[in-house]
C-alpha positions, 0 to 999 in steps of 0.5 A: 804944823804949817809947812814952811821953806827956811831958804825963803826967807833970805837965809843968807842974811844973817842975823848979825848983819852979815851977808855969804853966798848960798854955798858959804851958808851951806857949808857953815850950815852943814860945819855947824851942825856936825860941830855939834854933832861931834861934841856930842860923840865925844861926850858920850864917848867920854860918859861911857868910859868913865861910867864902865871905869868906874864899875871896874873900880867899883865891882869885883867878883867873890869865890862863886863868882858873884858880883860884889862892891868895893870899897871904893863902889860902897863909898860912891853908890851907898854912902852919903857921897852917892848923893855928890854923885848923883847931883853933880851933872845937875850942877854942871848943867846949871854953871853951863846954861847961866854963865856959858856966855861969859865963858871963853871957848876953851873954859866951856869945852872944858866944863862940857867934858867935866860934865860929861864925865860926872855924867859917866860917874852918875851912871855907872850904876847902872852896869850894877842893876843891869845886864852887860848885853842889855845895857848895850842893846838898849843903848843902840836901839836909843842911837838908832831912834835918836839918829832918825829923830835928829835927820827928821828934825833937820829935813822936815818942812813942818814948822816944829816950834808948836810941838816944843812948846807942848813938849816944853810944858810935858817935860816940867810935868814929867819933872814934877811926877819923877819927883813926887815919886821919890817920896810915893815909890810907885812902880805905876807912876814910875812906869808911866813917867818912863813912857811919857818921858820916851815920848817928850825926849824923842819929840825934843830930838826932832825939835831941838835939831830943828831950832838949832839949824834955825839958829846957825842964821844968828852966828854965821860968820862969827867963830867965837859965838858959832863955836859957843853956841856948837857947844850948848847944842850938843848939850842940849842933845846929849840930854835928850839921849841920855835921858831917853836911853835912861828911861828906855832902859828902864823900860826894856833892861834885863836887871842882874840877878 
């Protein structure tokens, strides 16, 4: 990966034909990314409750203090309706990336939150098949790794964009062989997903911290696009986190008994 220096390249010019001073590109800079930043905490923050919500709702526990489900946890984790649970944040990904520009701000903040709380639904199950205190070492040891990928990706004076293009085709495999699983239900093929996947999303981290500050010269000094474009780069990470703490959860969680 070739070393390169962004500030050389007239940074101040933007790309849509305006021009600020060195420390107004900074601040809009460093505005822009903690924009996105924020919008992700929210909506993990958001994915978080609704997921330990509806495990209250779902769970209860029977006279020897065992856990057992609700009704209200046997209609969304083994009837039919699992698979509206299951498949509903993928639907919200899909009407964010095609029509998130003909979306006014507040229509996609307000579907990216929709989307982190379907998320939350989708995973409450976990809270089911792992330990309490596993989930939540899991989930700081994600934080702790994707905080350091994300500060490598935005400090870094490597050129990434090679790498996100081997991740970008390592991730259409990883898609493939979790799917084909579903139908082999190999734990081998399952565990090497698992690992492969750690990989590409924390690769994906760094690269995506690195394009989205590439691409604040696109929207600098036009709110509405900076604050559209805010969104979908906390889409973006949020994905990769999610998708990482799943897998390592997969890999290090303690399942209940």
């Amino acid at each position: 990966m070739a070393e390169y220096d962004r500030n050389a390249y007239a940074p101040y010019a933007t790309g849509m034909g305006r021009t600020m001073s060195a420390a107004q590109y900074d601040q809009g800079l460093r505005s822009y990314m903690l924009g996105i930043y924020n919008h992700m905490a929210v909506a993990l923050a958001i994915s978080g409750l609704v997921a330990i919500g509806t495990f209250m709702l779902g769970t209860t526990t029977n006279a020897v203090g065992r856990l057992v489900l609700t009704p209200f946890g046997q209609a969304i984790w083994l009837s039919p309706l699992k698979w509206l649970v299951i498949l509903a944040p993928l639907a919200f990904t899909l009407i964010l990336s095609f029509r998130w520009e003909r979306m006014s701000v507040g229509a996609l903040l307000g579907t990216f939150y929709a989307f982190a709380a379907a998320m939350g639904l989708s995973l409450s199950s976990i809270f089911v098949v792992y330990k309490l205190g596993s989930i939540a070492q899991v989930f700081f040891i994600t934080a702790a790794s994707f905080g350091a990928l994300s500060l490598f990706g935005y400090t870094t004076k490597k050129d990434l964009s090679a790498m996100g293009k081997f991740l970008m085709m390592g991730l259409f495999g990883l898609i493939i062989a979790s799917l084909a699983n579903l139908f082999f239900k190999s734990s081998g093929l399952q565990f090497a997903v698992n690992i492969i996947g750690v990989l590409i999303f924390a690769g994906l981290t760094a690269w995506d911290t690195q394009r989205l500050k590439e691409e604040y010269d696109v929207v600098a000094g036009d709110a509405t696009l900076q604050a559209k474009w805010s969104l979908m780069g906390a889409l973006t990470l949020y994905l990769n986190f999610i998708n990482m703490f799943q897998m390592l959860l997969s890999l290090m969680g303690s399942r209940n008994d």
